[in-house]
SETORBA-895128 format. One record per residue: x, y, z of N, C-alpha, C, CB in turn; residue in one letter; residue number from 1. Coordinates in nm, 4 decimals, always signed. Each point is the difference from the previous one (the first is absolute). Glycine has a CB too. Example, Ala and Ser with C-alpha at 12.3 -4.5 7.8 and 13.67 -1.06 7.14 Angstrom:
! SETORBA-895128
> n.c1, n.c2, n.c3, ca.c1, ca.c2, ca.c3, c.c1, c.c2, c.c3, cb.c1, cb.c2, cb.c3, type, seq
> +1.3190, -0.5690, +0.7800, -0.0890, +0.1190, +0.0000, +0.0900, +0.1200, +0.0000, -0.1892, -0.1173, +0.1246, A, 1
> +0.1542, +0.2223, -0.1966, +0.0820, +0.1190, +0.0060, -0.0770, +0.1090, +0.0730, +0.1184, -0.0628, -0.2145, S, 2
//
This chain:
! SETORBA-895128
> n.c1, n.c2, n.c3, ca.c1, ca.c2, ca.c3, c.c1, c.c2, c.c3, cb.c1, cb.c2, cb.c3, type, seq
> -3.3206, -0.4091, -2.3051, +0.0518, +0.0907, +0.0965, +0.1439, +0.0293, -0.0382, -0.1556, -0.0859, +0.1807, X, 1
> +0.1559, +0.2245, -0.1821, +0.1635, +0.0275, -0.0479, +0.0576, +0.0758, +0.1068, -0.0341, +0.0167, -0.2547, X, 2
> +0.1701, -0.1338, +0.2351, +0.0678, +0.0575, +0.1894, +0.1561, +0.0357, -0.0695, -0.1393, -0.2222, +0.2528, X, 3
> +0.1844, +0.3372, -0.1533, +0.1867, +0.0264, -0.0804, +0.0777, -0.1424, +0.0767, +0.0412, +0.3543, +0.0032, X, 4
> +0.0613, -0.3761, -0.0598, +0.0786, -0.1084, -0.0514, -0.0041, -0.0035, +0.1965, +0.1761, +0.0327, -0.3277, X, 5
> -0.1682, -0.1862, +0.3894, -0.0059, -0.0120, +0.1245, -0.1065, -0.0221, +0.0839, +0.1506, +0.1015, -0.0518, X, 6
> -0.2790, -0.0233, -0.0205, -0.1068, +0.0339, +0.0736, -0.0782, -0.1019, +0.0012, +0.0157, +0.2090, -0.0390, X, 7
> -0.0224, -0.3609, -0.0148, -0.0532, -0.1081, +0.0381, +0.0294, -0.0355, +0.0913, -0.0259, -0.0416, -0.1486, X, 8
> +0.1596, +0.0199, +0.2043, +0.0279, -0.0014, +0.1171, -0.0631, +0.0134, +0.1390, +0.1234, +0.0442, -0.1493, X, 9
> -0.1557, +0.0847, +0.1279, -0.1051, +0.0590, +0.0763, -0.1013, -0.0111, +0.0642, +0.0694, +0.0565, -0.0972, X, 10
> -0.1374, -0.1495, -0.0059, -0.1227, -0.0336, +0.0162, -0.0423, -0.0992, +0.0573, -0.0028, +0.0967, -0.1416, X, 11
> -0.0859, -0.0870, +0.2452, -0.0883, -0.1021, +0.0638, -0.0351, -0.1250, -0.0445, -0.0691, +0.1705, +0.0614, X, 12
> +0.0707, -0.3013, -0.0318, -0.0553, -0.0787, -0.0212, -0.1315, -0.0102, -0.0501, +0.1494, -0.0291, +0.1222, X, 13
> -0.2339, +0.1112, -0.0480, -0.1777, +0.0035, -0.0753, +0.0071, +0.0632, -0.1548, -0.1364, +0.0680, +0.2613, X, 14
> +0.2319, +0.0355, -0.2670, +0.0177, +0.0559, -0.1286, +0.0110, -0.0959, -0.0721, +0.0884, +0.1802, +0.0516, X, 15
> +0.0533, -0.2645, -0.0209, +0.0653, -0.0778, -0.1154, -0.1184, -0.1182, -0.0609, +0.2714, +0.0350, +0.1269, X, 16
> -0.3355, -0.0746, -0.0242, -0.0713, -0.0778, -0.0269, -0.1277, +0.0264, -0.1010, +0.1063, -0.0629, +0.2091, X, 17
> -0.1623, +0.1807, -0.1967, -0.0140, +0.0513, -0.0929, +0.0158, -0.0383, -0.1762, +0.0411, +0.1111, +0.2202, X, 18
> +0.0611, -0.1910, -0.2410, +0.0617, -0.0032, -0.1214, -0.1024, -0.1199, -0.0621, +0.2765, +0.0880, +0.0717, X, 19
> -0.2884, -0.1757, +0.0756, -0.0967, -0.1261, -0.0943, -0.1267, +0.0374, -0.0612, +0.0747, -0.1643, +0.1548, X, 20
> -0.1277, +0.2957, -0.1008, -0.1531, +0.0487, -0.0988, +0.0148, +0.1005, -0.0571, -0.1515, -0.0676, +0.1258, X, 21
> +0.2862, +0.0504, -0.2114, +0.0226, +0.0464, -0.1258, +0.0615, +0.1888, -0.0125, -0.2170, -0.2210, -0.0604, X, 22
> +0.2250, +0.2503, +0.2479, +0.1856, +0.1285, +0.0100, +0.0888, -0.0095, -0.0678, +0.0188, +0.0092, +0.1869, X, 23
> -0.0032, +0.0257, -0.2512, +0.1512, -0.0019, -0.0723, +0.1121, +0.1409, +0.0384, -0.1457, -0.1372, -0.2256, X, 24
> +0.2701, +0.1368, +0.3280, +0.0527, -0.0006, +0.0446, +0.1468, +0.0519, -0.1118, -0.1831, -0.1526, +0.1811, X, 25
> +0.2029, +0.3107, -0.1960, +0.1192, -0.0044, -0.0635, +0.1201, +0.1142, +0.0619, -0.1580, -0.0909, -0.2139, X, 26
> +0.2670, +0.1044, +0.1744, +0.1044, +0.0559, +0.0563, +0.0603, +0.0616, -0.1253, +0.0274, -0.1592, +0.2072, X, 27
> +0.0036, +0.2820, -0.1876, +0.0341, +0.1166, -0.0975, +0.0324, +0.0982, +0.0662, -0.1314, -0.0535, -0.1548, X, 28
> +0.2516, +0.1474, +0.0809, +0.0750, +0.1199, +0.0739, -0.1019, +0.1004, +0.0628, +0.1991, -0.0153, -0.1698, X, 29
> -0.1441, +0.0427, +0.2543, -0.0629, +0.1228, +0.0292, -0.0278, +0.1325, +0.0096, +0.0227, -0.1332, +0.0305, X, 30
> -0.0861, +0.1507, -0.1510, -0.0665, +0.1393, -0.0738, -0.1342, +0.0585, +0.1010, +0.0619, -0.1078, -0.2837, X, 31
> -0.0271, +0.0987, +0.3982, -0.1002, +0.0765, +0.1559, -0.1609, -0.0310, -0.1217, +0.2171, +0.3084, +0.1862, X, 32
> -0.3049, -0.1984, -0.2044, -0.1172, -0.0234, -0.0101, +0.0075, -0.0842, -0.1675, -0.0961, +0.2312, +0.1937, X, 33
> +0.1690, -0.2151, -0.2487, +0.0097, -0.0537, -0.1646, -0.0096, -0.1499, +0.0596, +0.1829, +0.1945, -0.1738, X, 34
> -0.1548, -0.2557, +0.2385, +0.0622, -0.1140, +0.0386, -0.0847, -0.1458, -0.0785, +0.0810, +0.1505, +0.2519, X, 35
> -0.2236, -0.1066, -0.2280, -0.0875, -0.0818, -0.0543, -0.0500, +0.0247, -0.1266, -0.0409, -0.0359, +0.2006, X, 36
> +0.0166, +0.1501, -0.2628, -0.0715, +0.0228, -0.1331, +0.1110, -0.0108, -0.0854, -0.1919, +0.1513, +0.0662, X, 37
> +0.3022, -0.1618, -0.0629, +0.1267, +0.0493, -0.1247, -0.0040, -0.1446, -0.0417, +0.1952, +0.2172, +0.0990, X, 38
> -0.1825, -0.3261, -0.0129, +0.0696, -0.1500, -0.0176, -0.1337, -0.0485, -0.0784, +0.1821, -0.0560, +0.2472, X, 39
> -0.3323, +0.1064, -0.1430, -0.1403, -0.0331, -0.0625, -0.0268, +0.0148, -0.1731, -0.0773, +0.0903, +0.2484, X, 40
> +0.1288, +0.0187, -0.2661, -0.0059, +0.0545, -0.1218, +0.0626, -0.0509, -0.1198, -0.0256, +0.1579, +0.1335, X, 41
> +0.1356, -0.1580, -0.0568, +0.1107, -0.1336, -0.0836, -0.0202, -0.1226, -0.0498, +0.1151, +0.0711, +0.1240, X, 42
> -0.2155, -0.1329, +0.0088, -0.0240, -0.1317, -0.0245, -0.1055, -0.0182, -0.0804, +0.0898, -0.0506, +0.1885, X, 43
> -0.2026, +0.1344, -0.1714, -0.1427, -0.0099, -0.0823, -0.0533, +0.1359, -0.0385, -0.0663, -0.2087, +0.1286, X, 44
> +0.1225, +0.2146, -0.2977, +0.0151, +0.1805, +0.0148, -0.1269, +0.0386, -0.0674, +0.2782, +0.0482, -0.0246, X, 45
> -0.4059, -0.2013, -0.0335, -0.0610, +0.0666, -0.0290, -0.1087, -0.0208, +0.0652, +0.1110, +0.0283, -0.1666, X, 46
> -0.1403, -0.0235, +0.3280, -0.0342, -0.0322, +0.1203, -0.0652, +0.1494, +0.0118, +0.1880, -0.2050, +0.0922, X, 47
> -0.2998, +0.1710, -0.0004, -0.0263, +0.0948, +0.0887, +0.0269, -0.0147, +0.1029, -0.1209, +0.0468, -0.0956, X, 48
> +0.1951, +0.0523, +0.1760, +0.0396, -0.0277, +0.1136, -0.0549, +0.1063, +0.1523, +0.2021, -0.1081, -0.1857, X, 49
> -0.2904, -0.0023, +0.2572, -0.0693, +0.1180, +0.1617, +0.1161, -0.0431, +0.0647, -0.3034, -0.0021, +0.0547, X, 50
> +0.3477, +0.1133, -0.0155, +0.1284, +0.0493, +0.1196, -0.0959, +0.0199, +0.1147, +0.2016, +0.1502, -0.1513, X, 51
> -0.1615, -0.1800, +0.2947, -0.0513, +0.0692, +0.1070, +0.0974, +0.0126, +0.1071, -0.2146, -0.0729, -0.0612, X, 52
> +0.2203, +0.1261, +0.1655, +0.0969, +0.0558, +0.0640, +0.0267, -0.1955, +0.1322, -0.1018, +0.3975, -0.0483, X, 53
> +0.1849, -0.3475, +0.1077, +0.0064, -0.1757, +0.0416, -0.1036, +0.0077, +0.1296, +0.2978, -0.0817, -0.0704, X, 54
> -0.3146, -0.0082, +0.1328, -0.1216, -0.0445, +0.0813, -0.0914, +0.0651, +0.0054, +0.1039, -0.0861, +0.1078, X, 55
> -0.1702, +0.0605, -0.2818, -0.1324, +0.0643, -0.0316, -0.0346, -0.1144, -0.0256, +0.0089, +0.2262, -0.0797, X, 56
> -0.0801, -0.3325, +0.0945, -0.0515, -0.0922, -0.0792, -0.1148, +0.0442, -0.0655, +0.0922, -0.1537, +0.1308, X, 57
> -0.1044, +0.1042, -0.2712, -0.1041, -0.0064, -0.1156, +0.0017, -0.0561, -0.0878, -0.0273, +0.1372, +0.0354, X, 58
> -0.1477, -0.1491, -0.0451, +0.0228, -0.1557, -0.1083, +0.0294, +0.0395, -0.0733, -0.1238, -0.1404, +0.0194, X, 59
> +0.1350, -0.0161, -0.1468, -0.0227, +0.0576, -0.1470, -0.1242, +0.0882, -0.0545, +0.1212, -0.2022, -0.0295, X, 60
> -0.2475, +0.1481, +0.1201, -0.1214, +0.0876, -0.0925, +0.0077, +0.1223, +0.0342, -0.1642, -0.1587, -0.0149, X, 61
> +0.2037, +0.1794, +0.1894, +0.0035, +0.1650, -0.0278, +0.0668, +0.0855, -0.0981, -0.0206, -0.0292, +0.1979, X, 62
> +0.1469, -0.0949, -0.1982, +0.0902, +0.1129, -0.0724, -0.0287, +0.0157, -0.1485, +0.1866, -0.0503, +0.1605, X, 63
> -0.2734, -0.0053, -0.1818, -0.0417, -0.0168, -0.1923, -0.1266, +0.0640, +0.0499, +0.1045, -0.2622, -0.1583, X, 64
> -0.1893, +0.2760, +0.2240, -0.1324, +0.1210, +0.0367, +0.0967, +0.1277, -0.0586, -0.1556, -0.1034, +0.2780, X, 65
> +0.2657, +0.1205, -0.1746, +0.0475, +0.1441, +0.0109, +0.0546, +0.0776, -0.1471, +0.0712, -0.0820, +0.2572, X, 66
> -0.0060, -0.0612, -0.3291, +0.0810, +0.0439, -0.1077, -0.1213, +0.0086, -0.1031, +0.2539, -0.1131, +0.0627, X, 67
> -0.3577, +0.0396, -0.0799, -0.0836, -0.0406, -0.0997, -0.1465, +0.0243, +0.0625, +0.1788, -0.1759, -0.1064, X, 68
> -0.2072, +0.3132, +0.1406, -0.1337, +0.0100, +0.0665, -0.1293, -0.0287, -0.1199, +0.1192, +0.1934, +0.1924, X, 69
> -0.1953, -0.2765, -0.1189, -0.1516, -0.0155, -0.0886, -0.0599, +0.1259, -0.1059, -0.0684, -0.1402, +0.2294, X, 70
//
């Protein structure tokens, strides 16, 4: 989860907790919609990466159905 610099803060306890089944939780400037794919890209550039808009939940299989249809 990529939050601008502060935005852990923020966050709820149920979120944070989160972290023990494997959330990982980061803080980076804030570039409004870039915010998550620029740092993503950075980190694992030769990644595929499913973006979805925030409180969309989806799994991994959907999101490898969608990118990688049968």
């Amino acid at each position: 989860m990529w939050l601008a610099w502060g935005g852990r803060a923020t966050l709820r306890d149920e979120v944070l907790n989160l972290e023990r089944f494997g959330l990982v939780i980061r803080e980076t400037d804030d570039t409004r919609s870039f915010r998550k794919i620029i740092p993503t890209l950075e980190l694992y550039p030769d990644a595929v990466v499913c973006h979805r808009a925030h409180r969309i939940m989806i799994s991994p299989e959907d999101c490898s159905a969608q990118l990688f249809p049968p």
